[in-house]
N, C-alpha and C positions, 0 to 999 in steps of 0.2 A: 435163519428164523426158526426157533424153536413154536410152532403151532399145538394146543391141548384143547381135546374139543372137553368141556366140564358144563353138563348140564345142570341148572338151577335145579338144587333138590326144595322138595315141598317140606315146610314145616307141620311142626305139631301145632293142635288146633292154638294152647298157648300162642303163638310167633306172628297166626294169626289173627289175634283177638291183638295183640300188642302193635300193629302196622297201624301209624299217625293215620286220622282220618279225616285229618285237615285240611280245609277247604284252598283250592290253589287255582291258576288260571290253567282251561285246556285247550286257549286260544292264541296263537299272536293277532290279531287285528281289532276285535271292539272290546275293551273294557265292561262294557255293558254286562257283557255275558256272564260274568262274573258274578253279578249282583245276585243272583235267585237261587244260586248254590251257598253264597255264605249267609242269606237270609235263614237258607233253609236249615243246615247244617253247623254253622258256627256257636250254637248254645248249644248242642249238643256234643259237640268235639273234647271238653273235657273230660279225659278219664282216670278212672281210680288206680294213681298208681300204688296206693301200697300194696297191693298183691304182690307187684312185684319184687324178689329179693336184690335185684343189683339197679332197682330204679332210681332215677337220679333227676324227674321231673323234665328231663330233657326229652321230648318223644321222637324225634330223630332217632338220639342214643341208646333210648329204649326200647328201641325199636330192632337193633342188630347186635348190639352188646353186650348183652346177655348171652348171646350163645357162643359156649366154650368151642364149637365148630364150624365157628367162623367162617376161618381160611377155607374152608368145602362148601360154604356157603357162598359164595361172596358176589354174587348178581345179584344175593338177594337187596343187598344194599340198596338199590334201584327202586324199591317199593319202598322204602323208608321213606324219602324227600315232605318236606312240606313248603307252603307259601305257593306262592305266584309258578314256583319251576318243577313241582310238584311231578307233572308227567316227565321231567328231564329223562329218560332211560339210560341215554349213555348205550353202551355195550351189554345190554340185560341178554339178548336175545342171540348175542352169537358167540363165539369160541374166544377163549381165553388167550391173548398172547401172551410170552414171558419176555420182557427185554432182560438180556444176556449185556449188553456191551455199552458203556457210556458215553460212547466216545460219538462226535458230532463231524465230521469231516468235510463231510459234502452236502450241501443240501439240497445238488439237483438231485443225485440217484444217494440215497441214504441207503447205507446197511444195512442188512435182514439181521433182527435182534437189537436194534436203537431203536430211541424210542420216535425218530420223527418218522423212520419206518413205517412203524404201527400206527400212527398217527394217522397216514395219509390215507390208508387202504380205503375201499369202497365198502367193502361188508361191516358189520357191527364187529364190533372188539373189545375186550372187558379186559385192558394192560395192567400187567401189574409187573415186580420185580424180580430177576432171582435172587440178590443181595445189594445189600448196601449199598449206595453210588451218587457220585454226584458229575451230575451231568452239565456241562459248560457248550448250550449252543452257540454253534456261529452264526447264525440265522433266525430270525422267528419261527416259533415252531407253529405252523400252519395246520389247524384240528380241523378233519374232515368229520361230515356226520356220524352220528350213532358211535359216539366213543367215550369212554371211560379212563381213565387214570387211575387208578386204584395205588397208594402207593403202602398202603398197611403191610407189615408182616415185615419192612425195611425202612432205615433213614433214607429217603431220597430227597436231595437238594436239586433243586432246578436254579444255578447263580453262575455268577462271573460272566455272562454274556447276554445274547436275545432272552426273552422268555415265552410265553404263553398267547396266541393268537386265535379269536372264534370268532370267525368272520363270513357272512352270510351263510352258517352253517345250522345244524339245529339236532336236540338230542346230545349235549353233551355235560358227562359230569367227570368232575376234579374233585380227588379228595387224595388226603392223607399224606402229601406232599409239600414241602418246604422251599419256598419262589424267594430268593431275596437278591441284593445286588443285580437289578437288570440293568443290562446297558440298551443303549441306541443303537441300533445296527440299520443294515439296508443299502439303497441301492447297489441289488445282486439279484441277478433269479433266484428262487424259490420252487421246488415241488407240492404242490397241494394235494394231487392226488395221482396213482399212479400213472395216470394219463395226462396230466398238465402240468408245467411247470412257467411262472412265469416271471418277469421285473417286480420287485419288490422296491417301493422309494422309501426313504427313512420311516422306522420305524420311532414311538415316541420314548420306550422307556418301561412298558407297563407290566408291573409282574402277570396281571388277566387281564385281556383287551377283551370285550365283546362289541363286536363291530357288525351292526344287523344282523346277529344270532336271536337264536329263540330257545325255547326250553332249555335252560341250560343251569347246573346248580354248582355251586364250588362251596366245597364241606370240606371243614376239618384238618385247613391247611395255614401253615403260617408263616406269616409273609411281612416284608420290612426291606427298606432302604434299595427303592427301584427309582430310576431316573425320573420317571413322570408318576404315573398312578400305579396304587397296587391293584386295584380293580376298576378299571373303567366300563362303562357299560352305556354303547352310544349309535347312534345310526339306525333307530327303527328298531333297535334290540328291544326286547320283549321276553313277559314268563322266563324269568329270573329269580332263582332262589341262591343267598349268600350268605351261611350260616357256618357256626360254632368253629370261625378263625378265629386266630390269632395276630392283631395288626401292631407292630410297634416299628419306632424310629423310621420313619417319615414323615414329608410335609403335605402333598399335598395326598390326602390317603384313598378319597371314591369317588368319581364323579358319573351319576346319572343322568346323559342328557346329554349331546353334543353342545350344543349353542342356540342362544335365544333365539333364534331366526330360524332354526330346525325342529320346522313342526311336526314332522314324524314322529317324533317322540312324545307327541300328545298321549300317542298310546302304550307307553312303556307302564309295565307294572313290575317291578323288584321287591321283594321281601327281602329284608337286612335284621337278622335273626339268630341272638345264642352269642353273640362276635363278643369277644372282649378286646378291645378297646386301647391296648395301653401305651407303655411308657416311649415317650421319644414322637407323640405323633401332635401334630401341630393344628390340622384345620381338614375339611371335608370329609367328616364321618357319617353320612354322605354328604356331598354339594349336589342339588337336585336341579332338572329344568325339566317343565312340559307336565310329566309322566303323574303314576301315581305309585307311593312308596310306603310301605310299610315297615315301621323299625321299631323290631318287639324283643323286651327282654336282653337287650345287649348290654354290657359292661364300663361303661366308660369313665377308664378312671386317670387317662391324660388327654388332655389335650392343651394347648398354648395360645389359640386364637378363638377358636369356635369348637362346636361338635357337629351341627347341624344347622345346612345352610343352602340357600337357592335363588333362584331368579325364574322366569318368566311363570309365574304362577302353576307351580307344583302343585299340588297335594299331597302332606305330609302327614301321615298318623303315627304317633310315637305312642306307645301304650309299654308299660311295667316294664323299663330303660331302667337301668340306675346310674346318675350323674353324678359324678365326682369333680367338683369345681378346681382348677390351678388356686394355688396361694395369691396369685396376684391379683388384685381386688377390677382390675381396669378388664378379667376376661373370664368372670363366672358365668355372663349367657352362654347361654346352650346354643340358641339361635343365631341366625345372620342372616339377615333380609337384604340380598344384592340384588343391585342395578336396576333399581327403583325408589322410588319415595313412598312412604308413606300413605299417602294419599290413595298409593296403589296398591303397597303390600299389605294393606290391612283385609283387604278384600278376597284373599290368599286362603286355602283353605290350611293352615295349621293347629296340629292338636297335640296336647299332651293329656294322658287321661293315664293314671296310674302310675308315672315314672315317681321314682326316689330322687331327692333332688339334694344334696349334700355339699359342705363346706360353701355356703353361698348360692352354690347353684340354681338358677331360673330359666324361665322358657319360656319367649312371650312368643302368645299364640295369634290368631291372625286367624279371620270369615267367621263362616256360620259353623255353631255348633254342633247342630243338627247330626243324626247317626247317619243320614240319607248321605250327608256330604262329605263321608270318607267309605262309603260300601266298594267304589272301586277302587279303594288303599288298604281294604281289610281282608287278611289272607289265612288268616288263626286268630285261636282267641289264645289271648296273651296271659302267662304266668301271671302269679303277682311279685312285684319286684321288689318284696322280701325272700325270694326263691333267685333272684337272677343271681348269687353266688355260686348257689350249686348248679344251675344249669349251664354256665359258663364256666364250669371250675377247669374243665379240660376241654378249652377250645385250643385248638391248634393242632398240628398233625401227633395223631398220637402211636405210643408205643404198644405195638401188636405183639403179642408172643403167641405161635400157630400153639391150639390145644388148650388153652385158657383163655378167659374172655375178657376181650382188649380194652 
């Protein structure tokens, strides 16, 4: 195990006039809470970016991107986040691992220098790469709290076998890394941390399971053609931020919400944020239940069934989306109101309020209008979605070069 202690250097005042100061959740349990921070805060979060010279309207992006020193910086990343996952830290606050070795062998006692290694440990950890690699677990990789993925500065592919697991964990963020081809794996023990390891039963498929996590953010990574979901987000999960991927070729692509009968998830709050959207994805951009969900600024330029769809009375705010309808005349709604009738989804709290709605494209909305009845689904205030090009122009994991700005 190569260990580097790298302490978070301070920026110039610039870096910090430039950190998003978007209103996000800093709770898992009441939604409530929520409310008096984005009353207070959310007409004010707008800033002026042309000061900026490498601004791109993206405040995530503009947030770390700009500086050519990056790579010496790189916990600061952890203050960027915005939405609902906003406090995610990840690995801000402790020492830097480097995975050295790709290789996945074992997953009771994993190697020192893999990455399920680093994964496990009990202290914070801020992972990153020392080169190129793609790594083919045998196992779900089981994320312990206070951990980071970092995968900039290299191509890492996370595919050809298990992928990505946060489960009753919290403080965790994923970025800059490449999830695709997951398989089903499971019934086998598992290591979770360096003191427990236990039976794992099958696993579904998912390139990110969040299974009663909390703060937890996945940036900038892209992802396509996993067994089940590319990001699922279910069991009590909560303060979820899921921005500026890249999702293409899959069917069913995000589900928020176990099942209609899982009312825990009354209080999930996800921000879906910057994502584009594209070619080869079929239905659930998200599929929603319970919770409350905000989906701002994102790209959506395939889909084959739906784009945005739920059951048991969600609340759904879509604000400056830009919709690109299929050619086929039988699937330009945006919507899908499941497993219910009318009678009942009308009563749903659904909004569109600023999307681009193209080649056909509609969005029938559903409740009250009212601002009061999406304060627990608003997490930022949303570009306009004549800008969602450029703030999605590079979603997905991107190319870092250390010394220039990524």
């Amino acid at each position: 195990m190569t260990l580097l202690h790298l302490s978070p250097s301070l920026f110039s005042c610039l870096f910090l006039v430039l950190a998003p100061i978007f209103v996000a959740s800093s709770h898992v349990s009441d939604p409530e809470l929520v409310v008096q921070e984005v009353n207070q805060q959310i007409n004010a979060s707008r800033r002026n970016l042309g000061v900026l010279s490498c601004g791109t309207g993206n405040p995530i992006d503009d947030c770390w991107r700009c500086d050519p020193k990056w790579e010496k910086n790189r916990q600061r990343l952890a203050d960027c986040a915005i939405g609902f996952g906003k406090h995610a830290t990840g690995g801000r606050d402790g020492k830097i691992y480097v995975v050295t070795d790709p290789s996945d062998k074992d997953a009771v006692n994993p190697k020192p220098g893999t990455l399920r290694h680093a994964v496990i440990q009990e202290e914070p950890l801020w992972i990153i790469f020392a080169r190129d690699m793609v790594i083919k677990l045998k196992e779900e990789l089981i994320m312990n709290s206070f951990k980071t993925i970092d995968g900039r500065g290299a191509s890492v592919h996370i595919a050809g076998g298990a992928c990505i697991t946060v489960q009753y964990v919290t403080n965790v963020i994923i970025h800059g890394i490449s999830i695709h081809d997951c398989k089903k794996r499971g019934n086998a023990y598992v290591r979770d941390s360096p003191s427990h390891y236990g039976w794992r039963t099958a696993s579904d498929g998912d390139a990110v399971s969040i299974f009663g996590g909390s703060h937890v953010w996945v940036d900038h990574c892209t992802l396509s053609n996993c067994a089940d979901g590319l990001v699922d987000v279910i069991h009590g999960s909560t303060a979820v931020t899921i921005s500026n991927n890249y999702l293409t070729h899959h069917n069913k692509v995000m589900l928020l919400g176990h099942s209609d009968s899982y009312t825990r998830d009354k209080n999930m709050q996800v921000t879906i944020a910057f994502n584009h959207f594209g070619e080869g994805l079929v239905q659930r951009m998200p599929r929603c239940r319970h919770g409350y969900f905000h989906v701002v600024n994102n790209d959506y330029t395939h889909w084959k069934m739906y784009a945005i769809g739920g059951s048991a009375a969600p609340t759904i705010n879509s604000q400056g989306n830009r919709f690109l309808a299929p050619n086929d005349k039988v699937f330009k709604e945006v919507t899908k109101y499941e497993d219910a009738p009318q009678s009942k989804w009308k009563k749903w709290n659904w909004r569109s309020e600023g999307d681009l709605f193209l080649n056909g494209a509609f969005f029938t909305p559903s409740g009250g209008r009212a601002s009061s009845s999406y304060a627990k689904a608003s997490s930022l205030s949303a570009r306009p979605s004549s800008l969602v090009a450029s703030v999605t122009g590079n979603a997905g994991a991107l190319s870092c070069k250390k010394g220039s700005r990524c």
